[in-house]
C-alpha positions in Angstrom: 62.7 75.5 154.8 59.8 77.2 153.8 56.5 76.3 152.7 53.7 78.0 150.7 50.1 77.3 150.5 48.6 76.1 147.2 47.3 79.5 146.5 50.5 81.6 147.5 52.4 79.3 144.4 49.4 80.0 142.0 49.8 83.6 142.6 53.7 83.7 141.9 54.2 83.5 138.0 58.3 83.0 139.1 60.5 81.3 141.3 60.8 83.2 144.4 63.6 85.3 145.1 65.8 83.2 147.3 65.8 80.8 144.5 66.6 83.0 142.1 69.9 84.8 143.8 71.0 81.5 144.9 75.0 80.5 144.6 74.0 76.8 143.7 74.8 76.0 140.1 71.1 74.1 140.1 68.4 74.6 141.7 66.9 70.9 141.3 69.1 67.7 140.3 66.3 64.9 139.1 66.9 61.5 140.3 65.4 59.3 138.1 65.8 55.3 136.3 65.7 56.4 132.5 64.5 53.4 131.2 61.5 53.6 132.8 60.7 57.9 132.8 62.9 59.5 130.9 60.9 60.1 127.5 57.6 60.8 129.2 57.3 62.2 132.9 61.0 63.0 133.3 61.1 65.3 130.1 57.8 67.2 131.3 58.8 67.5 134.0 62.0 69.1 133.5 60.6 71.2 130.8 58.0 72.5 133.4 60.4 73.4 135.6 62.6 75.4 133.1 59.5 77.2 131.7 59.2 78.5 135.0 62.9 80.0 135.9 63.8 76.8 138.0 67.4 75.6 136.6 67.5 72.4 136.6 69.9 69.6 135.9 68.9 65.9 134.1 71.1 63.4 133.3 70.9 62.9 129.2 73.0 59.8 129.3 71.5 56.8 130.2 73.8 54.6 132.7 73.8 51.2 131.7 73.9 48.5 134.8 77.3 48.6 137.0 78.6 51.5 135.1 79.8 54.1 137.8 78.8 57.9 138.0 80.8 59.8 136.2 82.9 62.8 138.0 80.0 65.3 136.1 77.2 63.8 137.7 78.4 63.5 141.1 79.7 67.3 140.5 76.1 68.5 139.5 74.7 66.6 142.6 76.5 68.4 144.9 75.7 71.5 143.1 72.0 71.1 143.0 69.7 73.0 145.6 67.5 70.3 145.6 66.8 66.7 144.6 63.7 65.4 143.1 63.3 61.4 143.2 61.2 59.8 140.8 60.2 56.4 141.9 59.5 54.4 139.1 59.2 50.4 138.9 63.0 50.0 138.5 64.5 52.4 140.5 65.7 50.6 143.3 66.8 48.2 140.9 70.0 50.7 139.9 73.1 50.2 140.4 73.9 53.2 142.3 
């Protein structure tokens, strides 16, 4: 994996190119419990990433406790690039 230095991202104004011509259906697949993020540092998040090329994939439906993952979600896992966890008070506290 690569890494760039705080100034070699603020230079780029777009993803870089082995993002872009990537086969992955997402780049990033955010992790997150949406009762505690998901109408404040989830959305900007994700709408910060968009603005700047990077597809990414956020559940919109909101799990309630000891309901399984549905076949969509585990699909888009496996076709994200990356994951992004966002720790949040009741996280570990999900079900899966």
């Amino acid at each position: 994996m690569a890494y760039t230095t705080r100034d070699e991202a603020s230079s780029s104004s777009s993803c870089s190119p082995s993002i872009q011509t990537s086969s992955w259906t997402n780049h990033v697949f955010l992790s997150f419990r949406g009762e505690d993020t998901r109408h404040g540092f989830t959305d900007h998040l994700f709408a910060s990433l968009e603005r700047r090329g990077i597809k990414t994939f956020k559940d919109d439906y909101d799990l309630k406790k000891g309901e399984k993952i549905s076949n969509e979600l585990n699909k888009a896992i496996e076709e994200s690039m990356f994951a992004i966890i966002i720790l949040s008070p009741n996280y570990a506290s999900s079900t899966w």
